[in-house]
N, C-alpha and C positions, 0 to 999 in steps of 0.2 A: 359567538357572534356570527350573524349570516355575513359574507364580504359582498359588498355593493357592485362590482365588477361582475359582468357573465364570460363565459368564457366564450371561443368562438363556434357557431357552430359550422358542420359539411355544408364546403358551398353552394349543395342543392337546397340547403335551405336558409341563403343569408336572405334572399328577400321575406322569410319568416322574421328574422332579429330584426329588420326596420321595423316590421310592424310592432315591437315591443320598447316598452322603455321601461327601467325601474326607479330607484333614489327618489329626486325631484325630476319628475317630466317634463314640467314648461306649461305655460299658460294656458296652451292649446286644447290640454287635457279637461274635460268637466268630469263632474261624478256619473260613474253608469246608471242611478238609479235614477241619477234626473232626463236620461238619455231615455230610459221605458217607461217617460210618462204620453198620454196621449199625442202632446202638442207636438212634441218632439217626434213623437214616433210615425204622425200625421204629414211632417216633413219631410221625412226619409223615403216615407210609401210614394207621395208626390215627385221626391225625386225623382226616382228611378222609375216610376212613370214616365214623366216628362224626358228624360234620356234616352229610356230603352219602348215606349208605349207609342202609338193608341194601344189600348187591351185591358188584358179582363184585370182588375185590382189583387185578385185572388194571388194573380202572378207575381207582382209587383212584390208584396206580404212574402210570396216564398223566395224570391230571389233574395229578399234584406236578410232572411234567416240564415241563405247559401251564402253570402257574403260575408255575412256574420260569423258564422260560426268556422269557416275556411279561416277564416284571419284568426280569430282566436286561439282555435285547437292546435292548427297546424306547429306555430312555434310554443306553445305551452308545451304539448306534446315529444316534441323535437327535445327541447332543454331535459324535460323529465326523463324520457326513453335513453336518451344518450349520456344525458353528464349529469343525470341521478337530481337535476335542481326542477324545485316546484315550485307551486306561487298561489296561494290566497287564489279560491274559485270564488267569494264570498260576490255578492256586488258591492257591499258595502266599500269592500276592499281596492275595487277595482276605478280608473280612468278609462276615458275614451278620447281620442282624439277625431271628427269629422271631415268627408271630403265633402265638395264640393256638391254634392246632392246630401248631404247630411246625413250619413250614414258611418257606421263605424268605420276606421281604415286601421288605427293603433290606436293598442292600449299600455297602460300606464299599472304594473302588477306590482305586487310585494311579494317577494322571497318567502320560503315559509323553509322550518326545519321538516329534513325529508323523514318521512313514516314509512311504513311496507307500501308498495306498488299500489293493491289494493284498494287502500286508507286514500291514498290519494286519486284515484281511478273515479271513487264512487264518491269523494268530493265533488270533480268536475259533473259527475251527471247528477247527485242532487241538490247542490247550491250554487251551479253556475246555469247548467243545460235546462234542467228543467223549472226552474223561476222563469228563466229568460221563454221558455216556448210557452209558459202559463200564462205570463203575460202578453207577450205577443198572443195567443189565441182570444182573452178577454178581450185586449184592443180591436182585434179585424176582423175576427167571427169566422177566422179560420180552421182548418183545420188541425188537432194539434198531433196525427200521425203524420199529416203534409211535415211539417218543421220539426218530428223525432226522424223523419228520412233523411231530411237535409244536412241534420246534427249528424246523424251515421254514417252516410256518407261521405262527409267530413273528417268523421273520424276513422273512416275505414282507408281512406286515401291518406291520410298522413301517416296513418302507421305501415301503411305498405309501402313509403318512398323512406320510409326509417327504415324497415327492413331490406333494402335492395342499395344503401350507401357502403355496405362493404361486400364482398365475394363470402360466401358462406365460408370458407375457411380459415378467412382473416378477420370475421366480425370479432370485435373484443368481447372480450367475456363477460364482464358486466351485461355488455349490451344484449348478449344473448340471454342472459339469466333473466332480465326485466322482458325481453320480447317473450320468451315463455311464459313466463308469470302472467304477464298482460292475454296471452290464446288462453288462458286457463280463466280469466275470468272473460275474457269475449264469449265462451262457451254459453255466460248468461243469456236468457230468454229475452233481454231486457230490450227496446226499441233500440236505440243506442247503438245496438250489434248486431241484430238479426231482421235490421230494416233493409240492411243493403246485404248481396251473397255474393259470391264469388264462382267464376266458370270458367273453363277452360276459352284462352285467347290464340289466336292463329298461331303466336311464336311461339306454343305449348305454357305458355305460363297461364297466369288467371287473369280474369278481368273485374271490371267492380262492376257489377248492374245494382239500379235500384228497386227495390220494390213498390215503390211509390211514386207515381208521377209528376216531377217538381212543376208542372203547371207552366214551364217556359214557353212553351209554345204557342201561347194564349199573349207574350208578346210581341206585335210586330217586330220591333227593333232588334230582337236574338233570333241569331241561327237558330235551328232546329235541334233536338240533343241529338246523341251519334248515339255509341255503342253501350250509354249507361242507362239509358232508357227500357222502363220494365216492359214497353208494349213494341217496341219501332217506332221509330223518328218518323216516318212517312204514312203508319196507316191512321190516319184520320179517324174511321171508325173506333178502331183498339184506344185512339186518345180519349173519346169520349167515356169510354169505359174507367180509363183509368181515372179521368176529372172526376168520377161517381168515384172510386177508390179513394183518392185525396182528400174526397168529401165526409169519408164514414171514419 
């Protein structure tokens, strides 16, 4: 029997466990698959319009994805990497809960019994990540490299703040077996992994850049990106190249 309780995770990432519930969630939650129908998802682009815009829609589209898939992965991730628990990537499976511009903010997961790393790895990219970016690309006529960047990026930042919660020679040993397991299959070709790369950062460690330009800049109400941006935050020119990137 799975136990309904999770445990706790490092406090770098309790603001991940708000974003999660399991058991009974509370009314708040609806079904995800009724969240990636058009009306619904024509709510969320409007919000974050109207917050963060005037601007181009294009933006709007990839910011719900960066939102999206930041909240989701980050504590999915966290639980699995650390304390070996996983959860139902299905949508069928899944709840959402909505803020205030209608967009995800928590979801509402089931437990599942744990399989090899793997098994569950390539769950979350092909019955979570990629429905969610197929549909989102049929609703806004986006791009669907734009929102495989967003998803990697995502994913590449969570597992880099899992691997820097302990000193390399206190990380537990579990956690170290699953963090290898996991570079062995990041090695894949797959967008997922090799959208976003990694380079050396002023303090000698790495940094995350994208390879894809998330189209921020297109709206007024966001800063400009800083250091994850595939062209510079500032050259104007290099953006327009990259919005043609985003596009193909």
């Amino acid at each position: 029997m799975i136990p309904a309780a999770l445990p706790d995770l490092p406090p770098a990432f309790a603001d991940s466990a708000r974003n999660l519930a399991i058991a009974s969630p509370g009314a708040e939650f609806v079904p995800l698959e009724t969240i990636l129908q058009q009306e619904s998802m024509a709510k969320g682009f409007a919000g974050l319009m109207s917050r963060w815009g005037p601007g181009d829609h294009r933006a709007a589209v990839s910011l719900w994805t960066q939102g999206y898939f930041g909240r989701f992965l980050r504590p999915v991730l966290a639980y699995g990497l650390v304390h070996d628990i996983w959860f139902s990537s299905r949508p069928v499976d899944i709840g959402v809960a909505l803020s205030d511009m209608a967009t995800p903010v928590r979801f509402a997961l089931k437990r599942v019994q744990p399989v090899s790393l793997e098994q569950h790895l390539w769950s979350i990219v092909y019955e979570h990540v990629q429905p969610v970016i197929d549909r989102i690309v049929f609703l806004s006529g986006t791009s669907e490299r734009l929102h495989w960047s967003n998803a990697s990026f995502a994913f590449h930042r969570s597992c880099r703040q899992i691997r820097t919660l302990w000193p390399a020679a206190e990380i537990p040993h579990a956690v170290s077996a699953r963090l290898q397991h996991l570079e062995r299959v990041m090695a894949s070709e797959h967008p997922l992994f090799h959208l976003t790369r990694k380079i050396p950062d002023t303090q000698g460690g790495q940094a995350l850049v994208r390879r894809v330009c998330c189209l921020r800049f297109k709206l007024d109400g966001l800063k400009k990106c800083g250091a994850t941006c595939p062209v510079g935050h500032l050259a104007c020119s290099a953006h327009e190249k990259a919005d043609i990137d985003a596009r193909s």
